[in-house]
C-alpha positions in Angstrom: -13.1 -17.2 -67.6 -11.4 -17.1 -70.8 -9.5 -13.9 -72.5 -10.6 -12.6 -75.3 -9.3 -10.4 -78.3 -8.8 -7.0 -77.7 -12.4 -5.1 -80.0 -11.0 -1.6 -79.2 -10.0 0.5 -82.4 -7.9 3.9 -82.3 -10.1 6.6 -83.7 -7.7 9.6 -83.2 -10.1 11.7 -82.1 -9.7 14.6 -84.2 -11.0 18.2 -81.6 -9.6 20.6 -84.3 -10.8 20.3 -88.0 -8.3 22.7 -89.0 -5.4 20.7 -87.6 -2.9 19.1 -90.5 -0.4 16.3 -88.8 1.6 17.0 -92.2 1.7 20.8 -91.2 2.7 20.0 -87.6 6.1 17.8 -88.9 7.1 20.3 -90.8 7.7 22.8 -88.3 9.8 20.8 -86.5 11.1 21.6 -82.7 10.6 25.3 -80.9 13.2 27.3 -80.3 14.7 27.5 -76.9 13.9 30.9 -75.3 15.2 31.2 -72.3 19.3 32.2 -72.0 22.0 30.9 -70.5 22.6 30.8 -66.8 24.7 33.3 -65.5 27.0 31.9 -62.7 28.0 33.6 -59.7 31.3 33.4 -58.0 31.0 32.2 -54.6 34.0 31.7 -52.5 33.5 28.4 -50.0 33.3 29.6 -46.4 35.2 26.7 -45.0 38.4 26.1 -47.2 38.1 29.3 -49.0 38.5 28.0 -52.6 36.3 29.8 -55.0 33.8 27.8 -57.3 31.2 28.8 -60.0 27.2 28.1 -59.2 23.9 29.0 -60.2 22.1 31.8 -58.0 18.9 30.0 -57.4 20.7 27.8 -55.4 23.0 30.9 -53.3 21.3 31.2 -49.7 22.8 32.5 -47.1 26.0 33.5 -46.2 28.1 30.6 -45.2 28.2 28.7 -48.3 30.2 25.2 -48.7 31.6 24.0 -51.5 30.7 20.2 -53.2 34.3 19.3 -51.6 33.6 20.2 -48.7 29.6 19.3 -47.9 30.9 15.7 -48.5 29.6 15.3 -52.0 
């Protein structure tokens, strides 16, 4: 069996007949829409320093701090 060359040809399928590439690099990136995150203060149930973090990740009410889960 011997290889041969490769026959297949990019097309660029084109679904939208109204779509204009040029357009589409001229608008250049979105805009970010979300905010910032707003910390919560969370004191460390352990050594009972205080430390800054995100409330998705707040459960419970013994919370550890990096220092002292080891991290």
């Amino acid at each position: 069996m011997r290889a041969r060359k490769n026959q297949w040809v990019d097309g660029g399928e084109d679904r939208d007949p109204e779509f204009d590439p040029a357009k589409f690099e001229k608008m250049g990136k979105a805009a970010r829409q979300r905010g910032k995150v707003k910390k919560r203060t969370i004191e460390c149930h352990v050594c009972g320093r205080s430390f800054a973090v995100n409330p998705a990740y707040v459960h419970g009410e013994f919370t550890r701090c990096n220092r002292c889960t080891g991290r």
